[in-house]
Legacy VTK file of the C-alpha trace (Angstrom):
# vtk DataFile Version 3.0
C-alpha trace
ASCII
DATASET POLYDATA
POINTS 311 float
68.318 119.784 80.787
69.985 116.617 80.393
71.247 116.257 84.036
68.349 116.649 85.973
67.962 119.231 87.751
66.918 118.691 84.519
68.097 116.282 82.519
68.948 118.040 79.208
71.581 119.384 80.864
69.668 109.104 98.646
71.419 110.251 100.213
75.258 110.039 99.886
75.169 107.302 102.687
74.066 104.379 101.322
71.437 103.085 103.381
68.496 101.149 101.838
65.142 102.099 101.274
62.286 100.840 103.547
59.244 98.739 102.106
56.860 101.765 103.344
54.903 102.836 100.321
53.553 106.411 99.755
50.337 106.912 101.264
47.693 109.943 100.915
47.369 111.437 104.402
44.603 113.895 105.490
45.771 117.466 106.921
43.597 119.773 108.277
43.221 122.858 105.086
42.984 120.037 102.481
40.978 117.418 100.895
42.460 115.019 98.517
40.248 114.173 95.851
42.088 111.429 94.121
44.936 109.775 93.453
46.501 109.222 89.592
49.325 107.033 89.148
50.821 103.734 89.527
54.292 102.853 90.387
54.898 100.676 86.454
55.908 102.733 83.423
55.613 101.266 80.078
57.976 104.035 78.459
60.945 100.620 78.257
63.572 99.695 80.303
66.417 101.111 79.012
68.134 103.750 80.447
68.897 107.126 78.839
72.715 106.093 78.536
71.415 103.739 76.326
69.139 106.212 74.512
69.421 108.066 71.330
68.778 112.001 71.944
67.065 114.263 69.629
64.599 116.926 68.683
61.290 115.946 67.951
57.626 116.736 69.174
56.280 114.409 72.449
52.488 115.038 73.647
51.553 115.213 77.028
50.487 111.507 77.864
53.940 110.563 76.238
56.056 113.186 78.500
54.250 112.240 81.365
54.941 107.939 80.645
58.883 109.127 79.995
59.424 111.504 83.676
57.346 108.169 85.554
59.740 105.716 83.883
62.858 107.837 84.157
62.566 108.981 87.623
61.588 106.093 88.772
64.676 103.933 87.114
67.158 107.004 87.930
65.688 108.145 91.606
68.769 105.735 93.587
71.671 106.734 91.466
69.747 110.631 91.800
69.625 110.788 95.306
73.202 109.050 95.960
74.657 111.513 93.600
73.240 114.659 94.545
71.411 114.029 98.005
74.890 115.257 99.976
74.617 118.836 98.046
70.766 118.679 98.659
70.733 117.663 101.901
68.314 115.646 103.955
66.002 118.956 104.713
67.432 121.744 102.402
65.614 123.737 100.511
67.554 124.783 97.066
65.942 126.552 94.192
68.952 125.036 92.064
72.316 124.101 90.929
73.936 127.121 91.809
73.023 126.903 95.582
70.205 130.021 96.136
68.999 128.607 99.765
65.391 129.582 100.621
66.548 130.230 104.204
68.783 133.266 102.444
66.289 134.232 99.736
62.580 133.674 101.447
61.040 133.910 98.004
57.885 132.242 99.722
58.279 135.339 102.455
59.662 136.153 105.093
61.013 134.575 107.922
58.321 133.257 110.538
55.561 133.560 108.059
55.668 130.509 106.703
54.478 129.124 110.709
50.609 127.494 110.462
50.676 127.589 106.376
49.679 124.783 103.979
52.042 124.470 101.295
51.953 122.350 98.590
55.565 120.784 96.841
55.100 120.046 93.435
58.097 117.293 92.123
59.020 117.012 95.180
61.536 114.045 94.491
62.871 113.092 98.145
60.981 115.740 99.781
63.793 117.840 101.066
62.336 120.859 100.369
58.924 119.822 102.287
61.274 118.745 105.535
62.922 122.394 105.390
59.074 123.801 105.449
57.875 121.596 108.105
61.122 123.167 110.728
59.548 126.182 109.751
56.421 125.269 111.482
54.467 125.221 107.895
51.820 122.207 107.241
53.738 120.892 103.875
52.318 118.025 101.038
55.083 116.526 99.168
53.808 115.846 95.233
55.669 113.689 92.764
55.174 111.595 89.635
57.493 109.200 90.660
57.078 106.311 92.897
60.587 105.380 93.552
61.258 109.199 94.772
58.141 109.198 97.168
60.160 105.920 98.417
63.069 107.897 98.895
61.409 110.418 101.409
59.997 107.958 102.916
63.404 106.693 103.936
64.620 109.992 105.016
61.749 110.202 106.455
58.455 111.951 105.873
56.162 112.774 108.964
53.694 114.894 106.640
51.215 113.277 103.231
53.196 112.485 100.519
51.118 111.915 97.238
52.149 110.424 93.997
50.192 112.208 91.531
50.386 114.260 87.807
50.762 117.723 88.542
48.611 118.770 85.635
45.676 117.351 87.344
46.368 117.829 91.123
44.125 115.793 93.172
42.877 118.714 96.058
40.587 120.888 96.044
40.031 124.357 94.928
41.545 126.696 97.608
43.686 124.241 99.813
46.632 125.635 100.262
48.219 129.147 101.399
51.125 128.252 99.202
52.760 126.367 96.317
56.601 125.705 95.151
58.650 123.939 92.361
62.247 122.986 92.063
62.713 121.895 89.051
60.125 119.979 89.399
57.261 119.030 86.686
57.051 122.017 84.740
60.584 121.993 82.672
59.066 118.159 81.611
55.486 118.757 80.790
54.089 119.510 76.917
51.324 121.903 78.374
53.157 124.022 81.959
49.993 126.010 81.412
47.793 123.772 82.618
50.207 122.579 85.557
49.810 126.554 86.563
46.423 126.669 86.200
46.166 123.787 88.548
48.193 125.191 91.001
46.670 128.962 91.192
42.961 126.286 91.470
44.530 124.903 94.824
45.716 128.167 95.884
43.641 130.320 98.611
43.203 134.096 97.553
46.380 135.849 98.221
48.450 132.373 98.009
52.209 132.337 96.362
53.621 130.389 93.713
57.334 129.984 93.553
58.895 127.583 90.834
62.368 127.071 89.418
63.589 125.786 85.702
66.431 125.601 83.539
67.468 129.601 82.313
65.854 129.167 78.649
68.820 130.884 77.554
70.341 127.519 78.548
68.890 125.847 75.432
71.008 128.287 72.683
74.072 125.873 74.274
75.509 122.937 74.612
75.087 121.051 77.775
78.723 120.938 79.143
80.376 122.344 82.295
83.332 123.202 80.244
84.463 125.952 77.370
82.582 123.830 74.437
79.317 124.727 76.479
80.215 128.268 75.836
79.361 128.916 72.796
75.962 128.733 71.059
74.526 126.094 68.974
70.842 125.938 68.594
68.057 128.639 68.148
67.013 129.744 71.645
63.480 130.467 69.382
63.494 126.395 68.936
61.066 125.042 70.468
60.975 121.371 69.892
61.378 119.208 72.710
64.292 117.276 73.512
63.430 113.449 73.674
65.767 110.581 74.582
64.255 107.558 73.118
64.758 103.653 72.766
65.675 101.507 69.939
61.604 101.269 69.338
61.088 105.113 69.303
59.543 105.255 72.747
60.402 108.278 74.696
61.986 107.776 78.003
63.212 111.035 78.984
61.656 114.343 77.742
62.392 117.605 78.298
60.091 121.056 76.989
61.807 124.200 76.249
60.249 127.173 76.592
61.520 131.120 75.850
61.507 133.821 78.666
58.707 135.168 77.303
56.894 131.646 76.932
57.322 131.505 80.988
55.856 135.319 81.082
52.895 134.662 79.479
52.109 130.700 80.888
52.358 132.354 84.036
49.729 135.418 83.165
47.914 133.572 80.891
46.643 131.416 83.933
45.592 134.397 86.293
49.093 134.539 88.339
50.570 137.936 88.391
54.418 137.606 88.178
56.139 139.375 91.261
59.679 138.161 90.526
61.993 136.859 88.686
65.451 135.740 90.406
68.309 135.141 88.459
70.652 133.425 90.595
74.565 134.392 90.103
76.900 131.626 90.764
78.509 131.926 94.383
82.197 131.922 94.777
81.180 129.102 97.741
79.952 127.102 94.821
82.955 125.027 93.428
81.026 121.806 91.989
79.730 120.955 88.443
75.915 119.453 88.112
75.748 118.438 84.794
76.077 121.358 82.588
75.912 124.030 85.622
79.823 124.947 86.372
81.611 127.847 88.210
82.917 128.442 84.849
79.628 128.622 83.055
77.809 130.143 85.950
79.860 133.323 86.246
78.610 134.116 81.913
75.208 132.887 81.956
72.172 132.329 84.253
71.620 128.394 84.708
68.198 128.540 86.501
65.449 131.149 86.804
62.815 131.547 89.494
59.430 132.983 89.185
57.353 134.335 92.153
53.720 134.251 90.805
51.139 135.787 93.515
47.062 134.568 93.173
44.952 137.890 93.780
LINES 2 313
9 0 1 2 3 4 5 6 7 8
302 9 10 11 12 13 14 15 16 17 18 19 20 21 22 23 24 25 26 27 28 29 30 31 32 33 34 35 36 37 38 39 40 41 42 43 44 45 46 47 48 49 50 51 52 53 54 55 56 57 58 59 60 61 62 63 64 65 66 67 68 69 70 71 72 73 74 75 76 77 78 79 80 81 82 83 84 85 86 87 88 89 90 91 92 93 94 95 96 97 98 99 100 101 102 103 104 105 106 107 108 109 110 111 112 113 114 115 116 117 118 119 120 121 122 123 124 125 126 127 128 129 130 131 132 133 134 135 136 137 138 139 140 141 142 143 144 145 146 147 148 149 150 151 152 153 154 155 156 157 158 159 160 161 162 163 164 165 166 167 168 169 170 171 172 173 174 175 176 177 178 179 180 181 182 183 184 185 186 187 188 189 190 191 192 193 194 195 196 197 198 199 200 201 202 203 204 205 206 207 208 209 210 211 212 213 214 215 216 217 218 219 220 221 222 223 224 225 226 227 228 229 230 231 232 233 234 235 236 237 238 239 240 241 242 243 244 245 246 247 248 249 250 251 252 253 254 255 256 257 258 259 260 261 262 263 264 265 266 267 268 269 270 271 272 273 274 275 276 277 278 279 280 281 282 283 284 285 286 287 288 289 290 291 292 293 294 295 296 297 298 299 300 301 302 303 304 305 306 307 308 309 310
């Protein structure tokens, strides 16, 4: 998306980031087993304002270099945008508003007391603070450096860990649990593998709950308004969308994938899909995120969210 929750497509306050830097922490039901990353990104300096957008193929290593540079440029003006709707310890599956506290796609209430959960893109960790009230033992995950900083600030008083989620850096069976907001998977050439690591790190009976962009969202254009309305690309396209600099280096990607793409990365690497939420825009709701709008909201799905089980 290019608004990030996805592109393609702080907190509100002001205050200033500490010095702290993200730090692997040891919690009891999980070893770390290394550490990839770095907080430089040699993807350029310009921003994607400054980018040219288009449709072209990106591999892995050069999607990866893009979401480290991007986030890591765009994670202050991110969090001072959107940290008031996000909150300091929220826990939102996406633009539309679906609150885990309502939905308890990771179950139901009081279970998730005593479990290890892992947050994959975690950005400022909000979603990890709204686990740890809940009595659960949560590890925040991101790509981004400047994000990790970020939830730091807010403060963080469980391991944060700056890593690639498509080689997660724990050990088989560590945690009870596992969940996404938009995180890493819409921005990864290979998901599969990203869900093959996770179900690894799972424990027998674990959960996997993840959010992206409604695929459908790709047949339009992204605006909150009537132009975003009507269709104008193949939803069967599946070349990413790249915003890159004068040089033709990548600094923002984004993967599409169909419905059925989803389905079967989700099978394919031994989940079995439970769920899949649509969320309809609430009534509540009265903002625009990028392309997500009341208008566009009560048409088409914006975000879907899959509950994947390990047997």
């Amino acid at each position: 998306m290019k608004d990030s929750w996805s592109r393609r497509g702080g907190r509100a306050d002001g205050s200033k980031i500490s010095g702290e830097e993200p730090v692997i922490q040891e919690s009891s039901g999980f070893q770390a087993t290394g550490v990839p990353g770095g907080t430089a990104s040699d993807a350029g300096s310009h921003d994607a304002e400054d980018a040219e957008a288009t449709r072209r193929d990106a591999s892995p290593a050069e999607s990866t270099r893009a979401s480290r540079g991007w986030w890591d440029r765009n994670a202050d003006e991110y969090q001072s945008e959107h940290g008031a709707f996000l909150g300091d310890d929220r826990f939102v599956w996406g633009p539309e508003g679906l609150d885990e506290e309502d939905a308890r796609l990771l179950g139901p209430a009081g279970a998730l007391a005593g479990r290890d959960v892992l947050e994959i893109g975690a950005g400022a960790a909000q979603c990890s603070r709204w686990l740890a009230a809940q009595g659960a033992r949560p590890v925040a995950l991101d790509l981004s450096h400047r994000q990790l900083q970020h939830a730091l600030r807010i403060g963080a008083p469980f391991p944060l860990v700056e890593a690639d989620a498509s080689v997660l850096p724990f050990a088989d069976g560590s945690f009870d649990l596992a969940c996404s907001a938009y995180g890493a998977i819409p921005f990864v050439a290979d998901p599969g593998q990203v869900l093959r690591e996770v179900r690894r790190v799972l424990r027998p009976g674990g959960r996997f709950v993840f959010s992206v962009t409604h695929p459908i969202r790709w047949a339009f254009p992204d605006e909150p308004g009537p132009e975003g309305l009507s269709v104008a690309s193949s939803y069967f396209d599946r070349t990413p969308y790249v915003e890159q600099d004068e040089r033709g280096r990548a600094v923002y990607v984004e993967h599409h994938r169909t419905l059925g793409d989803r389905v079967r990365d989700v099978v394919g690497a031994g989940f079995r899909l439970t769920d899949l939420v649509e969320p309809e825009w609430p009534v509540w709701n009265d903002s625009d995120w990028g392309g997500w709008s009341p208008l566009r909201g009560a048409l088409i799905p914006g975000t879907a969210v899959f509950v994947c089980d390990r047997d």
